[in-house]
KOLGUTI-743016 format. One record per residue (C-alpha): residue in one letter; x, y, z. Coordinates in Angstrom, 2 decimals. Layout:
   semi        c1        c2        c3
      A         X         Y         Z
...
END
This chain:
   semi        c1        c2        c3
      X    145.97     73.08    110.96
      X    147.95     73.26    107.58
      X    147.13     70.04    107.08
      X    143.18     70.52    107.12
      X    143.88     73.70    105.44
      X    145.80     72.07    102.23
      X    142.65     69.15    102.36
      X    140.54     72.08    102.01
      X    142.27     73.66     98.72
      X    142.44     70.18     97.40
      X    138.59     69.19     98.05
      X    137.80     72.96     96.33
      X    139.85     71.98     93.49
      X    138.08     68.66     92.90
      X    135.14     70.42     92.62
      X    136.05     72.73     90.32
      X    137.13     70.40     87.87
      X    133.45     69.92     87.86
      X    132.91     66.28     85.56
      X    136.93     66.45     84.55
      X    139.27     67.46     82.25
      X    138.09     65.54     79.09
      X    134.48     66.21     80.08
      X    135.07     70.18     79.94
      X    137.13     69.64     76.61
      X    134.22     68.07     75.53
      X    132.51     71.21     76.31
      X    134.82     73.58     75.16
      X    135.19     71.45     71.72
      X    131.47     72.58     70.90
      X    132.09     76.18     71.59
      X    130.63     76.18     75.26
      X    131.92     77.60     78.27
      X    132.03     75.83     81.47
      X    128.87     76.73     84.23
      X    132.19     78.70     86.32
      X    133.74     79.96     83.11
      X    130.11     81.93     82.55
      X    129.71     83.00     86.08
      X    133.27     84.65     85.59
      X    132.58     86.43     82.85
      X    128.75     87.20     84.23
      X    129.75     88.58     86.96
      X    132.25     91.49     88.34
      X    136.14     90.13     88.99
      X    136.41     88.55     92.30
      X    132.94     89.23     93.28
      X    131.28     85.53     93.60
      X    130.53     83.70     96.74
      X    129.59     80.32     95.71
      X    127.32     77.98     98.11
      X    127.24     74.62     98.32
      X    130.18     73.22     96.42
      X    130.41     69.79     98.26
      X    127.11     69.15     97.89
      X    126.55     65.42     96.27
      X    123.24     63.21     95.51
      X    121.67     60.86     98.04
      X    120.79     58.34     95.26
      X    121.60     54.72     95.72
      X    119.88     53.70     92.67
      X    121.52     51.87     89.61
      X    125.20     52.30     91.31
      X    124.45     56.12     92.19
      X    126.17     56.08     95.16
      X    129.65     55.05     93.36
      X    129.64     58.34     91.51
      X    129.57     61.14     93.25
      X    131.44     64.48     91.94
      X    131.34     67.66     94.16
      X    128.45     70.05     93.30
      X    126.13     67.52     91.73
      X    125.91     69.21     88.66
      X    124.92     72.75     89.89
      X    127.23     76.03     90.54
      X    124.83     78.31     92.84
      X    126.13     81.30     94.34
      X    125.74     85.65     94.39
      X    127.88     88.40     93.07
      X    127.79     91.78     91.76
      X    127.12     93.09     88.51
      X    128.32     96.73     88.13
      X    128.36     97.05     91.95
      X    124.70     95.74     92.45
      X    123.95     92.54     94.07
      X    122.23     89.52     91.80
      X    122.38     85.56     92.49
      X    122.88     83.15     90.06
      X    122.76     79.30     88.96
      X    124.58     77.51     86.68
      X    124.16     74.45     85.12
      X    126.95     72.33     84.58
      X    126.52     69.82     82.15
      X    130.04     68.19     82.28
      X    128.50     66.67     85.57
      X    126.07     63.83     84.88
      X    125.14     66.26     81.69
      X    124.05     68.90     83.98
      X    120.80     66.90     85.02
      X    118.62     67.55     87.63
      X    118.54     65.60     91.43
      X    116.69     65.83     94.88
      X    120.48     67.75     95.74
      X    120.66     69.50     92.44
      X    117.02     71.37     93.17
      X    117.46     72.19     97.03
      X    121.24     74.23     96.10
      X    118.70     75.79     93.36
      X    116.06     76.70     95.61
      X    118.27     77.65     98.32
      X    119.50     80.56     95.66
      X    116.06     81.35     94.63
      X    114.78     81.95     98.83
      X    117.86     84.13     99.34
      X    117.37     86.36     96.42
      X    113.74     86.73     97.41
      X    114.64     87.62    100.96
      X    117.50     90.07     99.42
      X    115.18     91.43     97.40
      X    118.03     90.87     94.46
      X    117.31     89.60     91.37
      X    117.96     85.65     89.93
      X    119.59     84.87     86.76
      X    119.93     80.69     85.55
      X    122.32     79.74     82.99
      X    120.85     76.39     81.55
      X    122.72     73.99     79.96
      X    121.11     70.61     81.13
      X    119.43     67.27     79.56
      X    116.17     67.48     82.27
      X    115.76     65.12     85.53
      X    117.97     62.59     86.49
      X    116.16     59.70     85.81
      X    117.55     57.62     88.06
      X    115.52     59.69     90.74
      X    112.52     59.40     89.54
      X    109.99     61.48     91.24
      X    112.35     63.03     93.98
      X    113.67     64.96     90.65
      X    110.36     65.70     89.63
      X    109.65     67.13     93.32
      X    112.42     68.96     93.10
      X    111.63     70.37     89.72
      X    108.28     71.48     91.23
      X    109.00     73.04     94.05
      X    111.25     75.40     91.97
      X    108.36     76.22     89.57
      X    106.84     76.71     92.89
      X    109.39     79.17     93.79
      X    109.20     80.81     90.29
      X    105.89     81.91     91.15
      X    106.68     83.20     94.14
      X    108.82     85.86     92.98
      X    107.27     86.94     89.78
      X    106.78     90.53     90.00
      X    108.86     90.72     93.24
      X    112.37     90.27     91.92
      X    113.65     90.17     87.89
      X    114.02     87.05     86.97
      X    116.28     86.04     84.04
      X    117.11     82.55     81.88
      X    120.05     82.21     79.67
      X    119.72     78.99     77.86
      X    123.45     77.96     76.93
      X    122.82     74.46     76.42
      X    120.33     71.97     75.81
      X    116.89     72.63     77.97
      X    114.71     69.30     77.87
      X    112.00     68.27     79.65
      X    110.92     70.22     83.44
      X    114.28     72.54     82.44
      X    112.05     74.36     80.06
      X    109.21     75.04     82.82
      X    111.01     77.44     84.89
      X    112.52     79.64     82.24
      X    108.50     79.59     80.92
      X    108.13     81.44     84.27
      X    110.77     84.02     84.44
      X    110.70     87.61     83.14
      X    113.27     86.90     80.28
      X    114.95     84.33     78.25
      X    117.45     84.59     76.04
      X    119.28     81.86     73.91
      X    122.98     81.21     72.13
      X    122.85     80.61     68.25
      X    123.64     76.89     67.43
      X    124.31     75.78     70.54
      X    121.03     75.84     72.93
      X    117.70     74.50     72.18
      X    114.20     74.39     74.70
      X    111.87     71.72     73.67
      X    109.43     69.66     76.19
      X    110.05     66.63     74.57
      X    113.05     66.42     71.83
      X    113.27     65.04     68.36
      X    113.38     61.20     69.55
      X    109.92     61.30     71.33
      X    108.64     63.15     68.74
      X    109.15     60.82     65.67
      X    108.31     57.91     68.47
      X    104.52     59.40     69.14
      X    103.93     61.60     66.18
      X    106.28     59.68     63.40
      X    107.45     63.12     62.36
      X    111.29     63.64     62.27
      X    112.52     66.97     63.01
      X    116.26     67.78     64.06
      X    116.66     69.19     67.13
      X    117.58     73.05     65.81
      X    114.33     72.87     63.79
      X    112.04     71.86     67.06
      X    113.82     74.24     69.59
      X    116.52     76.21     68.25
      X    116.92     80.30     68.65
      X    115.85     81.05     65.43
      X    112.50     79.07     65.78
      X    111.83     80.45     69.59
      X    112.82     84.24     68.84
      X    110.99     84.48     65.51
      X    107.69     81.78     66.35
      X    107.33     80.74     69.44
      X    108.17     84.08     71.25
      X    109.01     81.94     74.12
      X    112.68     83.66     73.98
      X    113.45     87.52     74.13
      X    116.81     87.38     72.36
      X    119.55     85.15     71.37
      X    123.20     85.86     70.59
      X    126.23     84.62     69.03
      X    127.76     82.98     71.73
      X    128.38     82.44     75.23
      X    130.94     85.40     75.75
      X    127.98     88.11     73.86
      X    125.17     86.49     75.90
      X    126.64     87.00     78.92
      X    128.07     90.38     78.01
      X    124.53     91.25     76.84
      X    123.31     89.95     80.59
      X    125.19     92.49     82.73
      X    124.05     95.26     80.39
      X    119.95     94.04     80.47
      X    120.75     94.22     84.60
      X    121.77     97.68     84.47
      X    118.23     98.76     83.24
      X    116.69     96.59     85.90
      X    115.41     97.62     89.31
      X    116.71     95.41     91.77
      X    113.55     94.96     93.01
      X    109.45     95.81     93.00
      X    109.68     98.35     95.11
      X    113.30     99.58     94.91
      X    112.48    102.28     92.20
      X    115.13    102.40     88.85
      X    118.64    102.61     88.37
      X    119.51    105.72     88.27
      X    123.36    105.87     86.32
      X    125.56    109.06     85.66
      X    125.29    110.58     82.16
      X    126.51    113.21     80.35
      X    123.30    113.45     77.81
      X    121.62    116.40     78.37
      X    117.98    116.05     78.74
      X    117.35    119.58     76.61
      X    119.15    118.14     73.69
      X    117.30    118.60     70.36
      X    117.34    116.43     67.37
      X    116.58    118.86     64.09
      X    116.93    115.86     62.30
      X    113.42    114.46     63.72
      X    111.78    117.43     61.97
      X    111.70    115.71     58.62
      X    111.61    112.22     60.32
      X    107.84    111.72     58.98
      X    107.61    111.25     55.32
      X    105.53    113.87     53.15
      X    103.34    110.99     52.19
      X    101.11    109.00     54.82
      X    101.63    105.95     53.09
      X    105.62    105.92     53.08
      X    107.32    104.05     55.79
      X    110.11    105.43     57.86
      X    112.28    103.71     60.76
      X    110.46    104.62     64.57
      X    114.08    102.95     66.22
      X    115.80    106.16     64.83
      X    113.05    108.41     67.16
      X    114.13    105.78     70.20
      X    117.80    105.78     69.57
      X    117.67    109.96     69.39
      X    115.53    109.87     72.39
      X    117.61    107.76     74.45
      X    120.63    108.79     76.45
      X    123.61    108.74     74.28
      X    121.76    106.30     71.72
      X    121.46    103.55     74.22
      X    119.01    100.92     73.43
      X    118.48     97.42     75.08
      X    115.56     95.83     72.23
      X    113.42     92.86     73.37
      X    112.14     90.41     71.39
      X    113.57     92.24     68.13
      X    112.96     89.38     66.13
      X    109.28     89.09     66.30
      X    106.42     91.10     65.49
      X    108.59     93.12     64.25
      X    105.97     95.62     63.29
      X    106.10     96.91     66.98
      X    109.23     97.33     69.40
      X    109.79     97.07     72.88
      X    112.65     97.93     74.65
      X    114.40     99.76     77.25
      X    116.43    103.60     77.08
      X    117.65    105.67     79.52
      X    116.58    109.30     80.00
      X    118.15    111.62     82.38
      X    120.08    108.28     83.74
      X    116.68    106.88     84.88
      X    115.09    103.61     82.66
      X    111.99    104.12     80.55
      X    110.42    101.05     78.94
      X    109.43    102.24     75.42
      X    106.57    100.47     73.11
      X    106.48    101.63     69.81
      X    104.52    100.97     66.23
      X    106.87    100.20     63.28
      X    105.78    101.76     60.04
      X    108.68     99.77     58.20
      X    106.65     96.44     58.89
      X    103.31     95.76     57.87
      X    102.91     99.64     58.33
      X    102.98     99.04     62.12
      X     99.54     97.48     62.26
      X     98.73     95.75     65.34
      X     97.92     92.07     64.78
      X     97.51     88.98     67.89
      X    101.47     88.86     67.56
      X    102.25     92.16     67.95
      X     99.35     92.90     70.68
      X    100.74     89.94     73.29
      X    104.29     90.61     72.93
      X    104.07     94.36     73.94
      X    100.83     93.34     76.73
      X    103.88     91.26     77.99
      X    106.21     94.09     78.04
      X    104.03     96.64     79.30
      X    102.80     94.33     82.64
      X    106.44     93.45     83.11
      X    107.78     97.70     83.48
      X    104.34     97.99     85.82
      X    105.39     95.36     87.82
      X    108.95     96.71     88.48
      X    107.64    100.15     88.75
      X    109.58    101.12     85.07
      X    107.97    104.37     83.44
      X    106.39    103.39     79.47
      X    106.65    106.00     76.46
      X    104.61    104.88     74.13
      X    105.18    106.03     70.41
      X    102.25    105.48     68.31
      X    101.97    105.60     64.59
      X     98.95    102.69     64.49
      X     96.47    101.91     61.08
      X     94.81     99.61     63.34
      X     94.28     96.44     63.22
      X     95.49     93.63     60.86
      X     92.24     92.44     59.02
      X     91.47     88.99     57.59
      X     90.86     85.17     58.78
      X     94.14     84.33     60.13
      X     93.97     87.00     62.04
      X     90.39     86.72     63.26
      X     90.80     82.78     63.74
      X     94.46     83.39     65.57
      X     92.08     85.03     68.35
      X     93.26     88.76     67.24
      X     90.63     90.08     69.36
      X     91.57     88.50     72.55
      X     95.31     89.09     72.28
      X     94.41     92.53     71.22
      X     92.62     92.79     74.71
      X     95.80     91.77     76.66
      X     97.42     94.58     75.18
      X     94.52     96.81     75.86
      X     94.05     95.32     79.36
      X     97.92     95.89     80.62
      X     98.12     99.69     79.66
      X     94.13    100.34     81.54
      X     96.04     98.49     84.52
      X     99.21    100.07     84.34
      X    100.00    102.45     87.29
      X    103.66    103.57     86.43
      X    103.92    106.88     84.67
      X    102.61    106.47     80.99
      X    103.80    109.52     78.05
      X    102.80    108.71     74.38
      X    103.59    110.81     71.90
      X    101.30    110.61     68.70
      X    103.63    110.62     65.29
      X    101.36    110.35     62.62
      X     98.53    107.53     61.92
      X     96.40    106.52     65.26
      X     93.58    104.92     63.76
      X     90.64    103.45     65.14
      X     90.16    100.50     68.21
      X     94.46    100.93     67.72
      X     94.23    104.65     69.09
      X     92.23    103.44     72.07
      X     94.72    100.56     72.39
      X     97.81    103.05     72.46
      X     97.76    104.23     75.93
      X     95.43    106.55     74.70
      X     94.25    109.38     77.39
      X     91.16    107.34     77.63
      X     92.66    104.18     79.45
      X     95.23    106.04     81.81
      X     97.98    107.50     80.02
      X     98.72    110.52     82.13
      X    100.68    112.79     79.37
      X     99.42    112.50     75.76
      X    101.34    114.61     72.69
      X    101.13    114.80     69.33
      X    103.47    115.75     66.48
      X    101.65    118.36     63.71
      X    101.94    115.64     61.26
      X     99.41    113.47     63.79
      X     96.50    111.91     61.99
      X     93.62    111.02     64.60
      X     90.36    109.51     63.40
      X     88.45    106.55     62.99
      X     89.84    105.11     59.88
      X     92.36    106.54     57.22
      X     90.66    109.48     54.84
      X     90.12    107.56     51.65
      X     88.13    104.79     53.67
      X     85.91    106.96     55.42
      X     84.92    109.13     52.48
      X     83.92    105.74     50.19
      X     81.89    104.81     53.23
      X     80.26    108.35     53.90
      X     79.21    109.25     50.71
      X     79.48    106.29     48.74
      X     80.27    107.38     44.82
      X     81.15    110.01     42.82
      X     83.94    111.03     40.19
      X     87.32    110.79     41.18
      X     87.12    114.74     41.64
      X     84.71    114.69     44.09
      X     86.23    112.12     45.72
      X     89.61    113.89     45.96
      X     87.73    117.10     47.37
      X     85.74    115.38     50.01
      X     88.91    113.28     51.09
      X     90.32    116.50     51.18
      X     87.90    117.87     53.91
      X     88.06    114.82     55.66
      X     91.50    115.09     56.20
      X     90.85    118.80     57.11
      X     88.84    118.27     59.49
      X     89.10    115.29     61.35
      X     92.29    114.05     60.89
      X     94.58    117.32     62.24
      X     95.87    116.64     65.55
      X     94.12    120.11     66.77
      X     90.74    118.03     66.48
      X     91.83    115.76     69.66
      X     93.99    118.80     71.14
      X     90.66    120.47     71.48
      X     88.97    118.03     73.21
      X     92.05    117.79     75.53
      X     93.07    113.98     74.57
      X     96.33    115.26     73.35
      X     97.84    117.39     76.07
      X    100.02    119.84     73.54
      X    101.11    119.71     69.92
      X    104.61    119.58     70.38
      X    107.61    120.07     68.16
      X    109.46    117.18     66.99
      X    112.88    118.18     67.67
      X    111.71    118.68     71.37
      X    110.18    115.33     71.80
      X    113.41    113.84     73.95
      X    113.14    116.75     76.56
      X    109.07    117.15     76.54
      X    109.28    113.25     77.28
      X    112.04    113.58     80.20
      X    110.27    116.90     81.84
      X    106.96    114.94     81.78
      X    108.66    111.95     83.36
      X    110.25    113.90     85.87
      X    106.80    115.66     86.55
      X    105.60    112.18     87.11
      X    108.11    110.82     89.40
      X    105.84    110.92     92.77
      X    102.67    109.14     90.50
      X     99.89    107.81     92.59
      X     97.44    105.22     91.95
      X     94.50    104.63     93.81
      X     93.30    100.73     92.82
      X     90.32     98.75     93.75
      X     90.72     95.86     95.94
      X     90.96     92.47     94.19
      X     92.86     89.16     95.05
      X     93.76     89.18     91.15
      X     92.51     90.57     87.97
      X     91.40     88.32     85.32
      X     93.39     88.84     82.13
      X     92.22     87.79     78.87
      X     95.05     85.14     78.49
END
């Protein structure tokens, strides 16, 4: 018995050393972790059961079958994070550069059915040069039946890429498909097909950074949410984004001790709104002194920056928050802004995540780029996901809602159940200026001034839409962070009556 007992420490320790000592040197000499060294730090001490460590490839291909290394390039397993389950993937690209077999994909898909059965959610850590090519299509199989598997679980469980490492190739397909990605600086790059196949087909040489890198995919491509330093903040970064997360669609939101006290007032967001309409002030400050103790999780800060998305905590429970962004382009809504917060907003009603909405809109970005960049389609995403939303929706109204953009806003036209407005809200069509040139159309500059004047009087006062009951109270702006948690709490036990469909048809 000690004897098969001592071959079993010694098999587990081969495959730990994953591709070998110089191989994770290698890794280490480029500032990487190893795929276990990130599970480690991903996940709480002591918690992770890994699966399938003696797995190895079938292939007999090109001398396959004399190397073989324990794991086949894969570390698949479940843990905890903060006490609540998840399962995870990692790619380890010291083995056969962490490439993808027939083996490789069924320990991957194995992970992915369990956390679907558990109801738990999936995070991948890429780092990985695409299929093994030496497999031909029994790679690309597997690839596809974990895009297949993707699919499956959007909207069911969160699903979550952390690209650590080159993604090439089918790699990139899957993380399209999850809920978030998030890169490293420097060291991780997505591309379908990299710099080599590029200059090949196209003759246009590009380094690998400039076609992939985190700076191009978190400020143009949007295809990532975030990216971070290094391994050690990205994975830091991970365990807090899971906090926020329901474990599930239908397991309702963390709910986590605090000592914040939802009837906390903020004096300071009295004189938050500039005297003048046309001066710009920071909406993250209203977020942060909304949020329990400050706390803030921003996604896709980087781009279209003129609105923010994000998650806070209030009263313990998460809240996804939208917000305009005066500081940038005067928070006007253009196709950028529109699809990233459509995204956001179908993501916290799919995992049953209350939205507070803070508007302070101009409307919509005019011109040709804009128009040609299909502003009014992307607009309609946005437009589309809050009509469709069925979590609880509060927006609160801080100054400029202009126009189609008020509409867009979770107005209380499309759904938003409670609506309120700061005294310094300005509702109406377009801003007072505008509207008087197009009313009366000439005068002196005293005239002018006086009719603006009465404009502004009398349709730009929040009263105007309080009256007609599309803003449910004109609140106080100190008060905003415990108006927002009572109506929240009011709206706990929302119901939602929808038609039956087999899908809706979103302007994509």
């Amino acid at each position: 018995m000690r004897t098969v007992i001592e071959g079993l420490a010694e098999r587990r320790a081969q495959a730990r050393l994953g591709g070998g000592e110089r191989r994770v040197a290698a890794q280490h000499a480029k500032g990487k972790l190893t795929a276990r060294e990130r599970i480690e730090l991903l996940l709480d001490p002591g918690s992770f059961e890994e699966f399938g460590m003696f797995v190895e490839h079938r292939s007999t291909d090109f001398g396959m079958e004399r190397q073989k290394i324990p794991g086949d390039g894969v570390v698949t397993g479940w843990g905890t994070i903060n006490g609540r389950l998840v399962f995870v993937f990692a790619k380890d690209f010291t083995v056969f550069g962490g490439s993808l077999s027939e083996a490789h994909a069924e320990k991957v898909q194995k992970i992915q059915d369990m956390a679907l059965r558990a109801r738990a959610p999936i995070i991948g850590l890429y780092d990985a040069g695409g299929a093994r090519i030496q497999e031909g299509v029994a790679a690309l199989g597997g690839y596809a039946e974990i895009f297949r598997r993707n699919v499956e679980a959007s909207g069911v469980i969160p699903q979550i890429s952390v690209i650590m490492g080159p993604c090439a190739g089918g790699d990139v397909y899957s993380p399209a498909m999850t809920d978030f990605i998030f890169m490293v600086r420097d060291t991780s790059y997505m591309f379908v097909t990299g710099p080599d196949v590029v200059k090949t087909v196209t003759n246009e040489s590009v380094t690998a950074e400039d076609l992939g890198g985190a700076r191009v995919h978190t400020t143009k491509s949007a295809i990532a949410d975030g990216a971070f330093e290094n391994d050690v903040e990205a994975l830091l970064q991970m365990r807090r984004l899971v906090d926020f997360l329901p474990a599930n669609n239908r397991s309702g939101v963390p709910e986590w001790p605090t000592a914040d006290l939802a009837s906390r007032h903020e004096a300071s967001l009295d004189t938050l709104v500039p005297d003048s309409a046309n001066k710009p002030y920071d909406m993250k400050e209203l977020i942060l002194k909304v949020a329990d103790e400050g706390d803030f999780f921003e996604i896709q800060a980087d781009f279209a920056r003129n609105i923010v998305t994000g998650f806070i905590r209030l009263e313990g429970r998460t809240v996804g928050v939208v917000a305009n962004q005066p500081t940038v382009l005067a928070g006007v809504l253009d196709y950028d802004a529109s699809r990233k917060a459509a995204r956001f907003v179908r993501f916290c009603d799919c995992f049953e995540i209350p939205i507070v909405t803070f508007v302070d809109v101009p409307g919509f970005l005019p011109g040709t780029a804009q128009e040609y960049g299909g502003l009014i389609k992307h607009g309609a995403k946005l437009l589309f996901a809050y009509s469709q939303a069925s979590v609880p929706l509060v927006t609160i109204i801080t100054r400029k809602a202009y126009g189609g953009a008020y509409d867009v806003m979770a107005s209380k036209h499309i759904g938003a159940d409670v609506n309120y407005a700061w005294p310094t809200a300005q509702i109406a069509v377009m801003g007072a200026k505008g509207a008087v040139e197009i009313i009366f159309r000439g005068g002196d500059a005293e005239t002018i001034a006086r009719q603006t004047k009465e404009y502004e009087d009398r349709f730009m006062s929040p009263f105007v839409a309080a009256e007609r009951g599309y803003v449910d109270e004109v609140i106080l702006p100190h008060s905003t962070r415990r108006r927002v948690a009572r109506a929240l709490a009011m709206l706990r036990g929302k119901a939602s009556e929808q038609p039956w469909r087999k899908h809706d048809n979103i302007p994509l």
